[in-house]
C-alpha positions as CSV (number, residue, x, y, z in Angstrom):
1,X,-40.7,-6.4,-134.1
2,X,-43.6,-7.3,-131.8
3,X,-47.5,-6.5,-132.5
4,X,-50.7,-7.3,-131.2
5,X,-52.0,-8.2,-134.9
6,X,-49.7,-8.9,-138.0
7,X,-51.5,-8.8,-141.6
8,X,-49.6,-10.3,-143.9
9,X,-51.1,-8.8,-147.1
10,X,-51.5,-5.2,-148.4
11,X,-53.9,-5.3,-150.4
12,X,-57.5,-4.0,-150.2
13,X,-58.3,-6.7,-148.0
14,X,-55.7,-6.4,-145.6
15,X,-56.0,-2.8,-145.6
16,X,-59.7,-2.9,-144.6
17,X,-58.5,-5.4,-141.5
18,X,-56.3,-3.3,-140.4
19,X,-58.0,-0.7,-140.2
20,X,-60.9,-1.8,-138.4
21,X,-58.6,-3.0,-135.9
22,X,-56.7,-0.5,-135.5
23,X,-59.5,1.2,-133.3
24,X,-57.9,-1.3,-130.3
25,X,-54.7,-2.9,-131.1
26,X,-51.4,-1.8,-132.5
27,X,-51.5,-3.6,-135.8
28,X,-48.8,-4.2,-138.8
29,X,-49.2,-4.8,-142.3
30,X,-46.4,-6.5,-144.1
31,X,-46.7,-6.4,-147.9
32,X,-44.0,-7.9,-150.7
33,X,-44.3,-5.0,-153.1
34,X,-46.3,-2.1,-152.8
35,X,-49.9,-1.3,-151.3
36,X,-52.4,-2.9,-152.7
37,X,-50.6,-2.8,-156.7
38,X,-51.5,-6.2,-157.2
39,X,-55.2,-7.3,-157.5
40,X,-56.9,-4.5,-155.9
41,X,-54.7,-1.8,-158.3
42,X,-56.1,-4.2,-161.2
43,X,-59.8,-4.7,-160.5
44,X,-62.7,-2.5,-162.5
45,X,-64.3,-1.8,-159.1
46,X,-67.4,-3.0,-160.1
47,X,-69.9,-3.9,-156.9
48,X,-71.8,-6.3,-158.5
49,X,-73.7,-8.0,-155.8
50,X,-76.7,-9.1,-158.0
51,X,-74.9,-9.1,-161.3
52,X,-72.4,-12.2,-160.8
53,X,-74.9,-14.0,-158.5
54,X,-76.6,-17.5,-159.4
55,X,-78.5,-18.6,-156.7
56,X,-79.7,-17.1,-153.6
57,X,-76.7,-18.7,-151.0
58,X,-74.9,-17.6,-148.3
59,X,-72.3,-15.9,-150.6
60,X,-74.8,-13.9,-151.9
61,X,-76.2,-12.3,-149.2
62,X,-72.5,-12.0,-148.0
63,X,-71.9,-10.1,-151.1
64,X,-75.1,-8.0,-150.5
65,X,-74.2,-7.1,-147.0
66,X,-70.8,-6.2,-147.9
67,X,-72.3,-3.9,-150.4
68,X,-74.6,-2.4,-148.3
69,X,-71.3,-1.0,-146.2
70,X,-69.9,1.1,-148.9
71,X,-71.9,4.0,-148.5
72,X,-71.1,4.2,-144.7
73,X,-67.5,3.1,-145.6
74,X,-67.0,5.9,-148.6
75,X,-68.1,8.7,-146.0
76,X,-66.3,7.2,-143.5
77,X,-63.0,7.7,-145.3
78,X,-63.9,10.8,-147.1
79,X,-64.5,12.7,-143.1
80,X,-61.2,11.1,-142.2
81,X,-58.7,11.4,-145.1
82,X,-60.7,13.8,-148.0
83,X,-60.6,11.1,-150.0
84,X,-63.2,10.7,-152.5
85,X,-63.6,6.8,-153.6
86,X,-66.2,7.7,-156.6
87,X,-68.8,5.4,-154.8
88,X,-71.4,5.2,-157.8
89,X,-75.0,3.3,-157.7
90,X,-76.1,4.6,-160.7
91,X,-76.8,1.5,-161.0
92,X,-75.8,-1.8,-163.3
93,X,-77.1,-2.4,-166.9
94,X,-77.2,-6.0,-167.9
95,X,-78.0,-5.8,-172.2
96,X,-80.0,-8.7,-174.5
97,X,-78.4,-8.7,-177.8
98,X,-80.4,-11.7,-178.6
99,X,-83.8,-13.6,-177.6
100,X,-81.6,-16.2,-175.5
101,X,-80.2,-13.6,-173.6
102,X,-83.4,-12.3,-172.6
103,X,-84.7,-15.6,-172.1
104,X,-81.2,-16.7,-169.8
105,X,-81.6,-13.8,-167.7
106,X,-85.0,-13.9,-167.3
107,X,-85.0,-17.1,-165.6
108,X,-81.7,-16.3,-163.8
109,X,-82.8,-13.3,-161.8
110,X,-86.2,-14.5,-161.4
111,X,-85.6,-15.7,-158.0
112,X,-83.5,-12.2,-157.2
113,X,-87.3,-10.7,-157.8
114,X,-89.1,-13.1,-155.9
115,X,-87.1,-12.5,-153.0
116,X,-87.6,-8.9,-153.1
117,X,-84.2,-7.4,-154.4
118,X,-84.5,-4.5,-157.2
119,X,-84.4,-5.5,-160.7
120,X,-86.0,-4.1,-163.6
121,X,-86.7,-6.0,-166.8
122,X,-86.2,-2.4,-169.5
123,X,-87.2,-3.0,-173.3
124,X,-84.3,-1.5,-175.8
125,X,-85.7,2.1,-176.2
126,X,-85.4,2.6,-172.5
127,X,-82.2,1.2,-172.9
128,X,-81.0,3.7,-175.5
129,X,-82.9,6.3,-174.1
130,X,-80.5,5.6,-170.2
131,X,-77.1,5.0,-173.1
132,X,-77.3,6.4,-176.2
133,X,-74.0,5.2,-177.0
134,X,-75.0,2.0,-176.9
135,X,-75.0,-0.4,-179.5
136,X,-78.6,-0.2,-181.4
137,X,-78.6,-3.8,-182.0
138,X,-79.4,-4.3,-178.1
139,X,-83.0,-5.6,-177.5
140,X,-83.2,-4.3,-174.3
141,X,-81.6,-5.1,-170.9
142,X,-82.1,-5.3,-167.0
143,X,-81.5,-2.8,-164.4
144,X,-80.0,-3.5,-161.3
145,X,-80.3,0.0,-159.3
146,X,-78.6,-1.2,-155.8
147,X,-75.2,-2.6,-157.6
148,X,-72.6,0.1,-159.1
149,X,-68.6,0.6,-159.1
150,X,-66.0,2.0,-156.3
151,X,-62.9,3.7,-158.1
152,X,-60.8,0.9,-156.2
153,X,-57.2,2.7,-156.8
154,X,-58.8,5.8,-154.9
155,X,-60.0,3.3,-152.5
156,X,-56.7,1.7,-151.8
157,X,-55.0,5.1,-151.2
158,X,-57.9,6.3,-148.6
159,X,-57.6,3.0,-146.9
160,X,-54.3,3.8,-146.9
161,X,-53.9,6.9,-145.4
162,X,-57.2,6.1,-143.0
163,X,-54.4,3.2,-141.5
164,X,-51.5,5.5,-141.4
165,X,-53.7,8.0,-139.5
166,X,-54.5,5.2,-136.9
167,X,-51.0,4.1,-136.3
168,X,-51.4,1.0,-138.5
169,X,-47.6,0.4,-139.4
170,X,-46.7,-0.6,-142.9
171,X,-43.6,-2.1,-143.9
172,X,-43.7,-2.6,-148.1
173,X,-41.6,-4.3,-150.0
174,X,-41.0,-7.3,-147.5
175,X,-42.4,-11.0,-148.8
176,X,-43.2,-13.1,-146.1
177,X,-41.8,-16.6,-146.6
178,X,-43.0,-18.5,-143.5
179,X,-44.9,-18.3,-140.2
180,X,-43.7,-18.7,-136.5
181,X,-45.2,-21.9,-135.1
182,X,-44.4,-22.7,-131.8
183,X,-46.4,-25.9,-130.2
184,X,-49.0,-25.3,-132.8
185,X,-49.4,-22.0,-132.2
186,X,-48.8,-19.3,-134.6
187,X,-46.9,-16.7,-132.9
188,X,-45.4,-14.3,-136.4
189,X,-43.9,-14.4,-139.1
190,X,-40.1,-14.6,-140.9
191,X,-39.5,-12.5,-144.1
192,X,-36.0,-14.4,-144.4
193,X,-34.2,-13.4,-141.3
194,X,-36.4,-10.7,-139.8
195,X,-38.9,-11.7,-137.6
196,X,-42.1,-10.3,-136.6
197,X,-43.8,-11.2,-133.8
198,X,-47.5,-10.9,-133.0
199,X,-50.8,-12.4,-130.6
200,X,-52.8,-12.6,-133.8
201,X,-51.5,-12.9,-137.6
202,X,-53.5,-12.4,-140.6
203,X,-53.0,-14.1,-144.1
204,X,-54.4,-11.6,-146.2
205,X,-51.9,-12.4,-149.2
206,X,-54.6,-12.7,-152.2
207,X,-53.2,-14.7,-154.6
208,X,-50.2,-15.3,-153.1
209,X,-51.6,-16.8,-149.5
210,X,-50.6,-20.6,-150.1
211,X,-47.4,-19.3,-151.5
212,X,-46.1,-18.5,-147.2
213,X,-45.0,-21.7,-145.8
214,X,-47.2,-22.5,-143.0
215,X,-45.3,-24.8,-141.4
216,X,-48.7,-27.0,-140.7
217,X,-50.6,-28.5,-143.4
218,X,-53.3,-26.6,-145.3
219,X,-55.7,-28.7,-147.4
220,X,-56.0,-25.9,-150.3
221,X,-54.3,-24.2,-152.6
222,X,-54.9,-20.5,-153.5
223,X,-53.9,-20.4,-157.0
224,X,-53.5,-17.3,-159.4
225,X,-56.0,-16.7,-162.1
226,X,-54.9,-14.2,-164.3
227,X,-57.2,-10.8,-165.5
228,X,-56.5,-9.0,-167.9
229,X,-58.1,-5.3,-168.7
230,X,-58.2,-2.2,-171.5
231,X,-58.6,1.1,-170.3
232,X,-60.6,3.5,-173.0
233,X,-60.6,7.2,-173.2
234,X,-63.2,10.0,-174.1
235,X,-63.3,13.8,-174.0
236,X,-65.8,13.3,-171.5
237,X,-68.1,10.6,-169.8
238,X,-70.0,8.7,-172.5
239,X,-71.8,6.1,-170.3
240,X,-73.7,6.6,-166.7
241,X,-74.2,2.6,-165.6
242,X,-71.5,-0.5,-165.3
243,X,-72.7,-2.1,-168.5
244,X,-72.6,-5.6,-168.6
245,X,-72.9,-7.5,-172.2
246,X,-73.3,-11.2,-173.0
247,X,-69.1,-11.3,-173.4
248,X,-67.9,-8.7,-170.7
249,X,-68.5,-5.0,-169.6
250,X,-67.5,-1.9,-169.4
251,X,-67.2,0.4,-166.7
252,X,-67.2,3.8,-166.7
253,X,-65.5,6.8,-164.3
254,X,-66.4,9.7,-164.2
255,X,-63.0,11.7,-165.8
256,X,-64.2,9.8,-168.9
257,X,-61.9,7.0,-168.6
258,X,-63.5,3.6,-169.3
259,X,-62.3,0.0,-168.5
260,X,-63.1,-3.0,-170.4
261,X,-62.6,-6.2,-168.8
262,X,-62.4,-8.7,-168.2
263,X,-60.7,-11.6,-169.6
264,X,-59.8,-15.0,-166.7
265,X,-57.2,-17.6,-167.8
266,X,-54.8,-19.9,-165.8
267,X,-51.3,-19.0,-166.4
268,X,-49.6,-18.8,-162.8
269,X,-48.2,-15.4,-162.4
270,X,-47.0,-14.5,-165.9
271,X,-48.1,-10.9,-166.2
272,X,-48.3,-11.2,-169.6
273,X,-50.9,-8.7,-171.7
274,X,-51.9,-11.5,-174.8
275,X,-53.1,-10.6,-178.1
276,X,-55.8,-13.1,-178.2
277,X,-57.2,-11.3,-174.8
278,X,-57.4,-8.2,-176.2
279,X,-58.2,-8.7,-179.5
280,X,-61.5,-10.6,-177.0
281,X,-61.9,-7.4,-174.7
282,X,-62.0,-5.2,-177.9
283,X,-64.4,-7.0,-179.6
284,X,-66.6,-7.2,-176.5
285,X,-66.6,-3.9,-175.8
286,X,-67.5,-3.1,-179.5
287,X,-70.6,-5.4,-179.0
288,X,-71.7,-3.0,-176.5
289,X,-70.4,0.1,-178.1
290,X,-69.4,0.0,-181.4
291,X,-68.0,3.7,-181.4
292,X,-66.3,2.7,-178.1
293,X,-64.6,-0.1,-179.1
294,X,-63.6,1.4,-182.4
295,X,-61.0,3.5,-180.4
296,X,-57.7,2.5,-179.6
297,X,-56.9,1.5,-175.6
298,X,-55.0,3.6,-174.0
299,X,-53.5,1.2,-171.3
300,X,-53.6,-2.6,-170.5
301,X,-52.9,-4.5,-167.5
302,X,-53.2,-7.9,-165.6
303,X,-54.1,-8.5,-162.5
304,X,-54.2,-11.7,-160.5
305,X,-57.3,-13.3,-159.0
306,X,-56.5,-15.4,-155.6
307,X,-58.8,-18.6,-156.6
308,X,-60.1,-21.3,-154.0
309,X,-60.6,-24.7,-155.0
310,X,-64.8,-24.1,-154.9
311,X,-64.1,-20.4,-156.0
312,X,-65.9,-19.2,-152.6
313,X,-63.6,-16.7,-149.8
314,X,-61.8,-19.1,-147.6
315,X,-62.2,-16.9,-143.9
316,X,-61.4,-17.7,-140.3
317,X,-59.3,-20.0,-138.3
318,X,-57.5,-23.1,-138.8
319,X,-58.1,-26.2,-137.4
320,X,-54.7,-27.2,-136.4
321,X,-53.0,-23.8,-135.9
322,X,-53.9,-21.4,-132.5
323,X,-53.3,-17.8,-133.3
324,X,-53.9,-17.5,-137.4
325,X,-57.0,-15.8,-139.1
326,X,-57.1,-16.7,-142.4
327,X,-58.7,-14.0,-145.3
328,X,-58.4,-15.7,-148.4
329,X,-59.9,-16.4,-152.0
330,X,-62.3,-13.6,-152.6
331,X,-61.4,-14.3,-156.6
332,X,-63.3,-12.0,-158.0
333,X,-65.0,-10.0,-155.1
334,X,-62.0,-8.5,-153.2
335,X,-63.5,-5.3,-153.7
336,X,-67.0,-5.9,-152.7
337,X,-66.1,-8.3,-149.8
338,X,-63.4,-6.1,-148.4
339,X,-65.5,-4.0,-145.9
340,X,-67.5,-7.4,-144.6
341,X,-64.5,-9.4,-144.4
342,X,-63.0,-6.6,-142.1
343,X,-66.1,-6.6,-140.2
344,X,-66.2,-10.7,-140.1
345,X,-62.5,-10.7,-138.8
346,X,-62.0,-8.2,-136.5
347,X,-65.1,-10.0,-134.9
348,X,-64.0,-13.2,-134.9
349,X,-59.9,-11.8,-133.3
350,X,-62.0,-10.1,-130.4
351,X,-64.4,-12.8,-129.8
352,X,-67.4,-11.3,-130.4
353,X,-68.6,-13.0,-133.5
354,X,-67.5,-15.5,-135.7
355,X,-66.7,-16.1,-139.7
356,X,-69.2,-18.2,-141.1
357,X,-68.9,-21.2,-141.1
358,X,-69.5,-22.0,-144.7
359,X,-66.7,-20.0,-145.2
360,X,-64.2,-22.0,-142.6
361,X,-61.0,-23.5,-143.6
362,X,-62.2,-26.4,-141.5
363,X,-64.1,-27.3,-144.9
364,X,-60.9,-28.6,-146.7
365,X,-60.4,-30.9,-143.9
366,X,-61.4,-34.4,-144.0
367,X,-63.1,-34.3,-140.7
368,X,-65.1,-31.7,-141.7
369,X,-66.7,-34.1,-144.2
């Protein structure tokens, strides 16, 4: 099989990609189980640009751009498939249970302020006043208006459909074990004995991106980090924001499921839901709600994190291989970074921009010291 573009990689990542490109190449996405049933079927959806970020880099204001895209990105696929994603900026709540909280936060998104991104410092009655189903121990929290949640199943299956529409072809249930190299060029891909051949390929595996022989060196390894989540249920929605706590948070949609998450260990890819993780997720969710985590989950899963050796995306080319786009290591930002890494790479293939460079592969390589 012959393409212009090969993605190897289903998930939300390699979905975005491919559709982007799809506007002016015949592009195909080979996936080793199912569309995007791996990390992007596990992840709370949570856009949390501001929330997760520690210092005002260039992985922050990637994060923030990528966010910004969603609301064009959400109508975009809702006018072309009917697809609702349950884009939500309600907002984020961030709760103090204790005066080092306060104090911890305080300093940390001090510099968010200063450079003129929306926070808002709330004492607890406001709190309980925005979620009355809070715990009443909080002391009050901050409110990040411009981050929210993406339902990211509903996400996946309108990027989906948005790819079928444009002639993307998928092929599912097909892993990739190594790439065509031909005089240090990349020029496909084998899964066993089939062979796919392509101008441009992709590695858009998540977790499993090292796991394709390359055939060339690469300096990295993505490795697994395992996730593991609770999904709640109420009779209707309880909570408006993504509430983060000092121990996790809980996420909210809008048919009154709610998802608790989230835990991070090492464990390769042992799928494994462990008592001590949930016996954690329960009792952080009942920090935040006590009457929501006094009820019994009503599903659990894992998930698997693709994790860089400096836990930042690893995007672009390769030194010492013509032909291959890397999309790697978002860890715990697929989501978010999906419509800005589509955006980065479908530059960077057509020549008209690049990936940044702070981003390259090229900084695993000794010369690039």
């Amino acid at each position: 099989m012959t393409t212009d573009v090969l993605i190897i990689g289903g998930g939300v990542i390699g979905l975005c990609i491919a559709r982007e490109l799809a506007y002016d190449h015949s592009v195909t996405v080979v996936e080793r189980g199912r569309c995007g049933m791996a990390a992007s079927n596990a992840a709370a959806g949570m856009l949390g640009a501001q929330a997760e970020a520690y210092g005002d880099d260039a992985f922050f204001r990637l994060c923030v751009e990528s966010r910004e895209m969603f609301p064009g990105l959400a109508s975009s696929l809702l006018d072309e498939t009917q697809i609702d994603v349950g884009l939500d900026r309600t907002g984020t709540l961030l709760l103090n249970f204790t005066e080092a909280d306060i104090a911890a936060r305080s300093e940390r998104f001090a510099w968010q302020k200063a450079a003129g991104f929306a926070i808002e410092q709330l004492p607890a009655e406001a709190v309980r006043r925005e979620e009355p189903f809070i715990s009443t121990d909080v002391l009050g929290g901050f409110y990040l208006p411009d981050d929210g949640q993406v339902d990211n199943r509903k996400l996946v299956e309108a990027l989906r459909a948005s790819c079928e529409m444009r002639s993307v072809k998928i092929i599912e249930g097909t892993a990739v074990d190594r790439l065509a190299v031909d005089s240090g060029k990349v020029t496909g891909a084998f899964a066993r004995d089939t062979r796919f051949s392509a101008g441009t390929v992709v590695l858009a595996a998540g977790a499993w991106g090292t796991s394709v022989q390359a055939g060339f060196e690469l300096p990295f390894l993505i490795k697994p980090m395992r996730g593991q989540i609770l999904m709640f249920r109420t009779a209707k929605r309880l909570f408006k924001h993504v509430i983060v706590g000092p121990r996790g948070y809980i996420v909210p949609r809008a048919d009154g499921r709610v998802l608790s998450g989230a835990t991070m260990d090492d464990a390769g890819f042992d799928d494994s839901i462990t008592n001590e993780a949930t016996a954690h997720l329960i009792e952080s969710t009942a920090e935040i709600s006590p009457s929501l985590g006094s009820l019994k989950p009503q599903e659990a899963w894992t998930g698997f994190r693709p994790y860089a050796p400096d836990r930042l995306p690893v995007l672009g080319r390769v030194p010492n291989a013509e032909g291959l786009i890397l999309a790697l290591g978002h860890f715990r930002n697929g989501i978010l970074l999906s419509p800005v890494t589509a955006k980065l790479a479908a530059a960077e293939l057509r020549g008209t921009g690049s990936m940044p460079t702070g981003f390259s592969p090229s900084r695993f390589y000794p010369a690039a010291a």
